[in-house]
C-alpha positions in Angstrom: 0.0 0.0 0.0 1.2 3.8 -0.8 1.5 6.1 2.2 -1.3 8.2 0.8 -3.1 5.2 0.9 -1.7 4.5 4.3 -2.5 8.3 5.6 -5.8 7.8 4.3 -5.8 4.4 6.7 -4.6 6.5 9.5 -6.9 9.2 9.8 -10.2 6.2 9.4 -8.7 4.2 12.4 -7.6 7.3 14.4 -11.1 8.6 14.3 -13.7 5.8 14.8 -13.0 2.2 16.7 -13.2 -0.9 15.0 -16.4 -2.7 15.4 -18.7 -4.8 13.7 -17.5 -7.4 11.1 -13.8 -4.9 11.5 -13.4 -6.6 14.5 -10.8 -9.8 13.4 -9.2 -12.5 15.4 -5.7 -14.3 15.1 -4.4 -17.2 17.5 -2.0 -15.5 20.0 0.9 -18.0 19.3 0.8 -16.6 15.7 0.9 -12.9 16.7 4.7 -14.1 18.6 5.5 -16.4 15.2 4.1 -16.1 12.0 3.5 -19.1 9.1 6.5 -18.5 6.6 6.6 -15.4 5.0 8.1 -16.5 1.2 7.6 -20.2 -0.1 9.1 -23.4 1.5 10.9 -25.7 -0.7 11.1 -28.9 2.0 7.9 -30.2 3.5 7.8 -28.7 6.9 8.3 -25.5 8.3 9.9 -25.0 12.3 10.5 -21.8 14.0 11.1 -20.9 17.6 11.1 -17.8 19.5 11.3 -18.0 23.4 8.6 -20.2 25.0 6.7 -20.5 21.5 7.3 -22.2 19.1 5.5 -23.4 15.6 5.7 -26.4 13.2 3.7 -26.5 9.8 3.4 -29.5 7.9 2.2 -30.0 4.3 -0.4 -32.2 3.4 -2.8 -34.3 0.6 -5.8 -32.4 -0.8 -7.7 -34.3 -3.2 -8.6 -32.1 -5.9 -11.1 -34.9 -7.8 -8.9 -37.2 -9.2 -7.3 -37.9 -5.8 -4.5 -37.1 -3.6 -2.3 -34.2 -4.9 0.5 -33.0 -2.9 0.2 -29.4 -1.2 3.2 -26.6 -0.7 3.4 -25.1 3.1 1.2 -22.2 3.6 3.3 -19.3 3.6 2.9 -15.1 2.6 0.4 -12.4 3.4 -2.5 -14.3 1.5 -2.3 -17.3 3.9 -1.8 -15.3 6.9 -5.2 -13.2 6.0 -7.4 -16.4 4.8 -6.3 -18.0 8.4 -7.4 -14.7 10.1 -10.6 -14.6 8.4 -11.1 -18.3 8.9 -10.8 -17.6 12.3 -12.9 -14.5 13.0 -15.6 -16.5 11.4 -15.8 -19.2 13.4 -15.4 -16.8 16.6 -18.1 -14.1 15.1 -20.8 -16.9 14.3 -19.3 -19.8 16.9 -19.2 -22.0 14.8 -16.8 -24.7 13.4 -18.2 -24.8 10.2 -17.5 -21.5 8.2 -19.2 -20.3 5.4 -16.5 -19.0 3.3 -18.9 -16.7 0.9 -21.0 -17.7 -2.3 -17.9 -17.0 -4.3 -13.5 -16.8 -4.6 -14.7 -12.8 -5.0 -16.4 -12.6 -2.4 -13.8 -14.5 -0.2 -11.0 -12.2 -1.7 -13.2 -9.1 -1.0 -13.6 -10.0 3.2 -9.5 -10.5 2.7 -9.4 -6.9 1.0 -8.3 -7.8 -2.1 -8.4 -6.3 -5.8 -10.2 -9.1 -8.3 -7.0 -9.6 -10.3 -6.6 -12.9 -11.7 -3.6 -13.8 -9.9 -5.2 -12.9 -6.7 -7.2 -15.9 -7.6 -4.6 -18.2 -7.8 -2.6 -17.2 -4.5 -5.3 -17.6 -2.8 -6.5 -21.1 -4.5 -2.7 -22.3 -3.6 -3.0 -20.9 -0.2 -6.2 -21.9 1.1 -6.1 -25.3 -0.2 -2.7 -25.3 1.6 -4.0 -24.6 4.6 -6.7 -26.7 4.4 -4.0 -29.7 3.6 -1.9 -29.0 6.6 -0.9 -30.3 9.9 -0.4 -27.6 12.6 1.6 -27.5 15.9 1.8 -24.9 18.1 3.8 -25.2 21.8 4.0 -23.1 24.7 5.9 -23.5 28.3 5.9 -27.7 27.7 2.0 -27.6 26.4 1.8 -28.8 22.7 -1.5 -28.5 20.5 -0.9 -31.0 17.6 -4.1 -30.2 14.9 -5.4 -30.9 11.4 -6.8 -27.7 11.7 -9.3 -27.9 8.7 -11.7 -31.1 9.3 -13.4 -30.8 6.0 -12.7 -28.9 2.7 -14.0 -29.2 -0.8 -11.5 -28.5 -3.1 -11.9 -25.3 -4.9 -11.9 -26.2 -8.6 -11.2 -23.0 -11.0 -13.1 -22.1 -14.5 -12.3 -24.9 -16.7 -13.6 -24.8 -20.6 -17.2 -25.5 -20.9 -17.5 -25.5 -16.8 -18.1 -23.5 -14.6 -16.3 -22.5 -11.2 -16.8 -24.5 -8.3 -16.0 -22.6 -5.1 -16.3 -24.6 -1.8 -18.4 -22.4 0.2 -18.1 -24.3 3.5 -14.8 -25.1 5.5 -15.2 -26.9 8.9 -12.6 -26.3 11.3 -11.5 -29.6 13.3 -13.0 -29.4 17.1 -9.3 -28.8 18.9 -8.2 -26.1 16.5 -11.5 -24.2 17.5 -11.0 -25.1 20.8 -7.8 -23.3 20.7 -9.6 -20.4 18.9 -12.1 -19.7 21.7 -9.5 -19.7 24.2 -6.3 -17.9 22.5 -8.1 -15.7 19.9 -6.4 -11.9 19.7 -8.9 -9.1 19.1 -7.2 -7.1 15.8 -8.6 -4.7 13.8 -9.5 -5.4 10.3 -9.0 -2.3 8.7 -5.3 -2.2 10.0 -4.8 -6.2 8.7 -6.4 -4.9 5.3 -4.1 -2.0 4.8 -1.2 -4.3 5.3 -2.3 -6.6 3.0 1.0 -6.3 0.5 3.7 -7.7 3.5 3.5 -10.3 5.4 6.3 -8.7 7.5 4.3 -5.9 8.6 1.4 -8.4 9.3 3.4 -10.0 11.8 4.6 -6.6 13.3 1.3 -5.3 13.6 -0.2 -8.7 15.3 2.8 -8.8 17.6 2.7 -5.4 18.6 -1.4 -5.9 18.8 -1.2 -8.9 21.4 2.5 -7.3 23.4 2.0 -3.8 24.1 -0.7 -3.7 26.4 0.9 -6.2 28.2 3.9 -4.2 29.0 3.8 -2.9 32.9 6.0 -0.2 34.2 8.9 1.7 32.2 9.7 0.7 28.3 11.2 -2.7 27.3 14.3 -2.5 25.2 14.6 -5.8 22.4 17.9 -6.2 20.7 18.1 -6.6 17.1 19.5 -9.7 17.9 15.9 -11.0 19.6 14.3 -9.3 17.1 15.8 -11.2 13.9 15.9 -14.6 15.7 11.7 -13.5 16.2 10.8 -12.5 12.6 13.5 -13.4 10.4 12.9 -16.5 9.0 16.2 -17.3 7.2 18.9 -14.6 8.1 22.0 -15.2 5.5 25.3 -13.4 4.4 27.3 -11.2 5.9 24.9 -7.8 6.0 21.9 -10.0 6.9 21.7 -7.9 10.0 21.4 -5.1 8.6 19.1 -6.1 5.7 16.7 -7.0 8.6 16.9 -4.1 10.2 16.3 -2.1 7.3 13.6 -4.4 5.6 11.9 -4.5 9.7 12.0 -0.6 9.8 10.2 -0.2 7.0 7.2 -2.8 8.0 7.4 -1.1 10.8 6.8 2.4 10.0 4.0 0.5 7.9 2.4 -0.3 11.0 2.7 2.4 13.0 0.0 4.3 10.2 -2.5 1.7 11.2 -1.9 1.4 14.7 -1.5 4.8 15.6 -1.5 4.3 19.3 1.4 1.4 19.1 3.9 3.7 21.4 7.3 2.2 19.9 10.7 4.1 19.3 14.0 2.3 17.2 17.3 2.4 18.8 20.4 1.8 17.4 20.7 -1.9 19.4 17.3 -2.3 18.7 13.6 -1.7 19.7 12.3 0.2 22.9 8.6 -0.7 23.4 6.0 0.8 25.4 3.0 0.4 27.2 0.1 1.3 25.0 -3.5 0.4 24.2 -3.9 -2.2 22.2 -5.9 -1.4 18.8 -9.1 -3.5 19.6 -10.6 -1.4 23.0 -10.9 -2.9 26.6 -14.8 -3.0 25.8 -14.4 -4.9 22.5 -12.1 -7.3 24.3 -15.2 -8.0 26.9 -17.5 -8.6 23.7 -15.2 -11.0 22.1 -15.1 -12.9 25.3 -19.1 -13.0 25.5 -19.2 -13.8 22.0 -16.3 -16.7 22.4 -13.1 -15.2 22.0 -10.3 -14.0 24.7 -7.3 -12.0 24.5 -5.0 -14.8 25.9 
């Protein structure tokens, strides 16, 4: 997105709260370590950060003339579909989602243009994630999941037939479980103007579910932390500094959408403070009483 695009962002959110069908939802492991960011070439993806860590293995989908094999969900469009997968189910409580009458109208509660390759990212990446197995782990607990029970394969325009768009997804009954219990309030304008990195998707949902958090005086976070955190595979000799630079620049991304996200760059790194998170205290109570919960 262009920064008049991105000022035009920032003056929407700074004046009126999310609410309504703005109001998204993300699991809190994923704010601290986001699906892969470019395409994997191996079969499984493993990062670690801390506590947390997260493990994404590809799968079968059969796509009507049996198993075919499916790439790791990785980028911006699988990070959004999973989002909106998961606001679903917490909006309606429901496991089994309806996904809209149409790929437009799926790519339209993503924001997303109608171009054609829009179509196919997001046919790769939601019938990736729809494939794979998920693990997530946390201080010794470990959630092992299929998260998508059921999934019709999504079978584009072929000559003399048309479409056939799945409609209905049902999440598996742990992976919803976790939902209701983990779910992070985010706002959906914010996740839509970020739509073009997945960097500053992961910035703005880590910021989301860690500032508020923060008691007392400002935390400080080395670069180091920082590119062990969100970069996925540092290499040469200047990969530090192509982090730093690449990180920056999501950042200052971010910063348009979440206006109130109170966090200053040093030169050894990051100095973050206490500040409101972008879904209000109130919302947070809703989510709760509608299934959701900011832990």
């Amino acid at each position: 997105m262009t920064d008049s695009k991105l000022i035009d962002a920032n003056v929407i959110i700074s004046s009126d709260a999310p609410g309504g069908d703005e109001l998204m939802f993300c699991h809190s492991i994923l704010t601290q370590i986001g699906l892969p960011r470019s395409e994997v070439k191996g079969r499984e993806f493993q990062h670690s950060f801390g506590a947390a860590w997260l493990s994404v293995q590809a799968g079968f989908l059969d796509e009507g003339t049996g198993p075919v094999s499916q790439p790791v969900p990785y980028g911006a469009t699988a990070r959004l579909a999973l989002t909106c997968i998961s606001t679903l189910a917490l909006r309606y409580k429901t496991r089994e989602i309806d996904i809209g009458r149409s790929a437009a109208e799926f790519l339209h509660m993503l924001g997303y243009d109608l171009q054609g390759h829009r179509y196919r990212m997001l046919r790769k990446q939601i019938h990736a994630l729809a494939a794979c197995r998920l693990q997530l782990g946390f201080q010794g607990r470990t959630f092992n999941s299929l998260p998508v029970q059921q999934f019709e394969a999504w079978h584009p325009r072929t000559l003399g037939a048309t479409s056939r768009w799945p409609g209905l997804l049902v999440l598996s009954e742990p992976f919803y479980a976790e939902l209701l219990e983990h779910g992070v309030p985010l706002d959906g304008r914010a996740l839509a103007a970020l739509k073009g990195s997945a960097l500053a998707l992961d910035i703005y949902t880590w910021l989301a579910y860690r500032l508020h958090r923060i008691q007392g005086g400002p935390v400080a976070i080395p670069w180091a932390a920082l590119m062990g955190q969100f970069a996925h595979q540092p290499q040469g000799l200047h990969a530090k500094e192509t982090f730093r630079r690449g990180f920056l620049h999501g950042l200052h991304k971010v910063q348009m959408v979440y206006p109130r996200a109170m966090v200053e760059p040093f030169d050894g790194g990051l100095a973050l403070h206490a500040s409101p998170p972008p879904v209000a205290k109130q919302a947070f109570a809703a989510a709760r009483l509608k299934g959701g919960s900011d832990e």
